[in-house]
Backbone as CSV, one residue per row, in Angstrom:
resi,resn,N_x,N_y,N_z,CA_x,CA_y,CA_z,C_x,C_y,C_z
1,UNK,121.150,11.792,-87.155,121.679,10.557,-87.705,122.069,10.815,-89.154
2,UNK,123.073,10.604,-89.624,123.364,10.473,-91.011,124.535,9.145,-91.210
3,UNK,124.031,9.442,-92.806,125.095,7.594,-93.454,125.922,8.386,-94.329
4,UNK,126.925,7.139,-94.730,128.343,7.915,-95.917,127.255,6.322,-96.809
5,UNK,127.149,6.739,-98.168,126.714,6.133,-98.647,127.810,5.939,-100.506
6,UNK,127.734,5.258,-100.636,128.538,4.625,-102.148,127.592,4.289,-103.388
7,UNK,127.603,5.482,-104.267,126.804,5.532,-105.680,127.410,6.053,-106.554
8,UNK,127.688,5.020,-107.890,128.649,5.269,-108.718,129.926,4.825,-108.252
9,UNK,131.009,6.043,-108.841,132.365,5.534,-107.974,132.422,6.708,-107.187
10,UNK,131.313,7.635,-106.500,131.427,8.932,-105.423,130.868,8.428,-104.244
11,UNK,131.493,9.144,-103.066,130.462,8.698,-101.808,129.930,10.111,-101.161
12,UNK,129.218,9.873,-100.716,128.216,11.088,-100.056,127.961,10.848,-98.719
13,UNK,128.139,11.746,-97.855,127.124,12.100,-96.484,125.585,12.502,-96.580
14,UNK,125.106,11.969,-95.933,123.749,12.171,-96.171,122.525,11.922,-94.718
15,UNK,122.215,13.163,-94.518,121.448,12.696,-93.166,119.629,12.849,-93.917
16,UNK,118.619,12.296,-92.969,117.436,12.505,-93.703,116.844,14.266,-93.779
17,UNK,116.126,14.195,-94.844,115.568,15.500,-95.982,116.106,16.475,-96.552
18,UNK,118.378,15.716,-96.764,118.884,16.772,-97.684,118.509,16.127,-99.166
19,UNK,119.411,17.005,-100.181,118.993,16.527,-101.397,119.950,16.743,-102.105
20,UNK,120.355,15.620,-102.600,121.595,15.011,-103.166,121.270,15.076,-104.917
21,UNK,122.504,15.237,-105.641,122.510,14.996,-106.979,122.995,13.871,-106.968
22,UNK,123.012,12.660,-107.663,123.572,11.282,-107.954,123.773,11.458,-109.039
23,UNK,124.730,9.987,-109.211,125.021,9.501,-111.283,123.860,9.154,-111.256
24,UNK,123.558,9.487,-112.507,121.855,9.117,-113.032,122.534,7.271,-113.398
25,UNK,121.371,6.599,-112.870,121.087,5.500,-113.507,119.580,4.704,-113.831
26,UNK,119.592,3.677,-114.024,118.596,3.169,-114.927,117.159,3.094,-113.784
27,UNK,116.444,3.179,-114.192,115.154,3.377,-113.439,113.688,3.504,-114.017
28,UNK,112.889,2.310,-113.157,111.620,2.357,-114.435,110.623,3.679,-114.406
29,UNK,110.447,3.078,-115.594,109.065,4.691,-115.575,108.250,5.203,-114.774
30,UNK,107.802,3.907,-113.712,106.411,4.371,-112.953,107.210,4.518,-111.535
31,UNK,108.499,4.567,-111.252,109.314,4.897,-109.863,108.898,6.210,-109.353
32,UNK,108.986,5.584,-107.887,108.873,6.817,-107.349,110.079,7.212,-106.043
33,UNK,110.881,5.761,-105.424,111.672,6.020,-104.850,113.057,4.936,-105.205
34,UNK,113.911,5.081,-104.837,115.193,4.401,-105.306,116.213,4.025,-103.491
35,UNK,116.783,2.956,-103.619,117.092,2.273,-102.406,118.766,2.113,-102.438
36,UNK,119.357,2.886,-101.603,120.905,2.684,-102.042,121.057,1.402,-100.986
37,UNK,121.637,0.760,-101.208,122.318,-0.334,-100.559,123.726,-0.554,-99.805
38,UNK,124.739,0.268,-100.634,125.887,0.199,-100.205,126.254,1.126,-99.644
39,UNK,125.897,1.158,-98.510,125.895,1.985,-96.948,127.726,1.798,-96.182
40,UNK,128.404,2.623,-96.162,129.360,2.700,-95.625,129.853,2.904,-93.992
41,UNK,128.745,3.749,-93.785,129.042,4.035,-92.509,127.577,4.700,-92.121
42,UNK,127.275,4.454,-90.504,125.974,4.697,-89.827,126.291,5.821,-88.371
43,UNK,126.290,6.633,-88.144,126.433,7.233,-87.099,125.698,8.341,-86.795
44,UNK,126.092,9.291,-85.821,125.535,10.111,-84.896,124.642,10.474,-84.241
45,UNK,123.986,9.417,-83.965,123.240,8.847,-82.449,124.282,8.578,-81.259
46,UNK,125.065,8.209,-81.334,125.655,7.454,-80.414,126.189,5.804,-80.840
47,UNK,125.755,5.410,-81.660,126.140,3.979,-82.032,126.699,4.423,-83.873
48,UNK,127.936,4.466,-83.617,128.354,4.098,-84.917,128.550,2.643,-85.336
49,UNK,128.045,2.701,-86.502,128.215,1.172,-87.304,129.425,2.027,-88.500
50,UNK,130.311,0.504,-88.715,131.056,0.909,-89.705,131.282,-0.599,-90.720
51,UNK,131.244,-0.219,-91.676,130.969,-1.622,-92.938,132.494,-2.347,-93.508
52,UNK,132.404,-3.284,-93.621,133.475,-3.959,-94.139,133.291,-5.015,-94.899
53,UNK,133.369,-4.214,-96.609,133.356,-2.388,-97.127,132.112,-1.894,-96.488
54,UNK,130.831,-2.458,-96.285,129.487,-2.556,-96.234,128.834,-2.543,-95.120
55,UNK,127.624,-2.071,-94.572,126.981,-2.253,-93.238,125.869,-2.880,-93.753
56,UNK,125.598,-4.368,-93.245,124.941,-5.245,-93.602,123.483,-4.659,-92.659
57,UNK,122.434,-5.247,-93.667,121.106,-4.922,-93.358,121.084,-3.232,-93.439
58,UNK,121.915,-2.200,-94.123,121.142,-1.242,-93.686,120.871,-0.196,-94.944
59,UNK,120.353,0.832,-95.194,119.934,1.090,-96.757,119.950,2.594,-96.257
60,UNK,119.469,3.411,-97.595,118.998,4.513,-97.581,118.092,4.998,-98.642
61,UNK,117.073,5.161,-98.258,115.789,5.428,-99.124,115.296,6.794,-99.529
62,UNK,115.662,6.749,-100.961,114.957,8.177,-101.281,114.137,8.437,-102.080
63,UNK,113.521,9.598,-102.629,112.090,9.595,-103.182,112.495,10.808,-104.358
64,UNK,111.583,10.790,-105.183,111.649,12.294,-106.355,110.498,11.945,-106.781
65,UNK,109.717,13.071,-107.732,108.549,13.000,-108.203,108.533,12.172,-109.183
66,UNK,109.818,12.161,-110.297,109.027,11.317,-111.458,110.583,11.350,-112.281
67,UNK,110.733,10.247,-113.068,111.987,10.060,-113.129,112.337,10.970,-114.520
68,UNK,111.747,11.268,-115.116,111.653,12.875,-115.943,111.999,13.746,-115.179
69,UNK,111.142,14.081,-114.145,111.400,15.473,-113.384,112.866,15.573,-112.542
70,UNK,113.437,14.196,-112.211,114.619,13.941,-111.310,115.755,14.501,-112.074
71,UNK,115.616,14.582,-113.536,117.068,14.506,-113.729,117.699,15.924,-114.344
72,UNK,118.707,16.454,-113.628,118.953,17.759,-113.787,120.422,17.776,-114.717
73,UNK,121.017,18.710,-115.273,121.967,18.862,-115.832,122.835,19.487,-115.326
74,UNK,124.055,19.074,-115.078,125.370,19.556,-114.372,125.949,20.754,-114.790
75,UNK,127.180,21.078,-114.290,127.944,22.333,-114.912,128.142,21.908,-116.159
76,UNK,128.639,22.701,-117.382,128.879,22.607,-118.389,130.942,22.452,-118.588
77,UNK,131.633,21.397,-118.881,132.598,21.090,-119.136,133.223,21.548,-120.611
78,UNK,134.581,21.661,-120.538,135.131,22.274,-121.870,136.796,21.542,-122.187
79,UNK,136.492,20.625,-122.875,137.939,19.432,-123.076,138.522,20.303,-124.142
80,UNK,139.861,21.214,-124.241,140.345,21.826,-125.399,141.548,20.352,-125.713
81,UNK,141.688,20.143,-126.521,142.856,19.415,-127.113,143.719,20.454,-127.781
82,UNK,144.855,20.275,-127.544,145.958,21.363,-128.832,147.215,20.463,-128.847
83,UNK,148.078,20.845,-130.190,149.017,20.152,-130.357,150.268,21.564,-130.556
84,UNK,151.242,21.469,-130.249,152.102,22.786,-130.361,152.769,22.784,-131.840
85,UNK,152.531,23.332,-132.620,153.540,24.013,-134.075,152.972,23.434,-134.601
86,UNK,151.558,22.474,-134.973,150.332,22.244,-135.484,149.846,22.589,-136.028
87,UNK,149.360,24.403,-135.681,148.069,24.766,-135.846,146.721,23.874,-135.810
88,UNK,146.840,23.051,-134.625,145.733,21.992,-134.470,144.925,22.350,-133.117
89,UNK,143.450,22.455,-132.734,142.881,23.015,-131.760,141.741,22.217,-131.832
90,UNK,141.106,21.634,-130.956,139.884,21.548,-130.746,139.523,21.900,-129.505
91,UNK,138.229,21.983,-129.032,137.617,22.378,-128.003,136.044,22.004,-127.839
92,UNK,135.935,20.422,-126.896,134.884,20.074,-126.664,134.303,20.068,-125.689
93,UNK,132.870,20.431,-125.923,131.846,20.568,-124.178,131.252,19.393,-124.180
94,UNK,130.973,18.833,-122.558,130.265,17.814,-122.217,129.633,18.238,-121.289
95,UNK,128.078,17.995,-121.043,127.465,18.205,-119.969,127.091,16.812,-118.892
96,UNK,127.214,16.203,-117.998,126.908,15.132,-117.484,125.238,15.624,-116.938
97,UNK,124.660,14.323,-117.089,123.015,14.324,-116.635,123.033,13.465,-114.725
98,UNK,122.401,14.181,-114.084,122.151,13.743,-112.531,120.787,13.442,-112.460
99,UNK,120.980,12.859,-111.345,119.506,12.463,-110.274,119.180,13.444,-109.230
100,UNK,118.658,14.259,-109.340,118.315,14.736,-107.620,116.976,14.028,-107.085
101,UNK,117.440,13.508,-105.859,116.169,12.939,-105.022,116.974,13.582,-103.602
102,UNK,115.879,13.112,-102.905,115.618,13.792,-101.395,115.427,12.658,-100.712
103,UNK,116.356,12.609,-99.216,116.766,11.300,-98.717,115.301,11.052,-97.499
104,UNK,114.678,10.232,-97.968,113.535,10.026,-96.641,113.991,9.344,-95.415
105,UNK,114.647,8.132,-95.543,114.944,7.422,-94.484,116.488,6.326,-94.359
106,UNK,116.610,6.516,-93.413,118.209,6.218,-93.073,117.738,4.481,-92.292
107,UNK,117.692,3.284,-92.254,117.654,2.333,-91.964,118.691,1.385,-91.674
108,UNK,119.242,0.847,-90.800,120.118,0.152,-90.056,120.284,0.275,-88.874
């Protein structure tokens, strides 16, 4: 069984005990699991559900140790700006911060 699930503005496949990076978002200190809601699509059992946008009643629940330990750091990015007959250059890095959790249960 796996779901297409909607976090952030990315969507993901996800069947239960892979382990996904997410957009990090807000989450209290003493968490231990996080509940996506906006479930797109439900299949491969045999009964596909499909949402419009949404599949009502159904979630996906996942878990990480500690919301310190969840959050990992992405590839490292490199924005050069240049202007031609200038002599003008810059060159900036951004790293984006993720969530990894591990999907326990698929519900709907």
């Amino acid at each position: 069984m796996y779901a297409i699930i909607e976090q952030g503005s990315k969507q993901y496949k996800v069947a239960e005990g892979d382990r996904i990076e997410i957009e990090l978002t807000d989450l209290a200190p003493e968490a231990k699991t996080i509940e996506l809601n906006k479930v797109l699509f439900i299949g491969g059992d045999g009964n596909n559900r499909v949402g419009k946008p949404y599949v009502e009643g159904a979630k996906v629940v996942g878990s990480f140790p500690s919301p310190e330990a969840a959050i990992v750091k992405g590839k490292k990015l490199y924005v050069t700006s240049y202007r031609c007959r200038k002599s003008s250059q810059r060159r900036i890095g951004h790293r984006q911060k993720h969530l990894l959790i591990t999907i326990d249960k698929i519900e709907g």
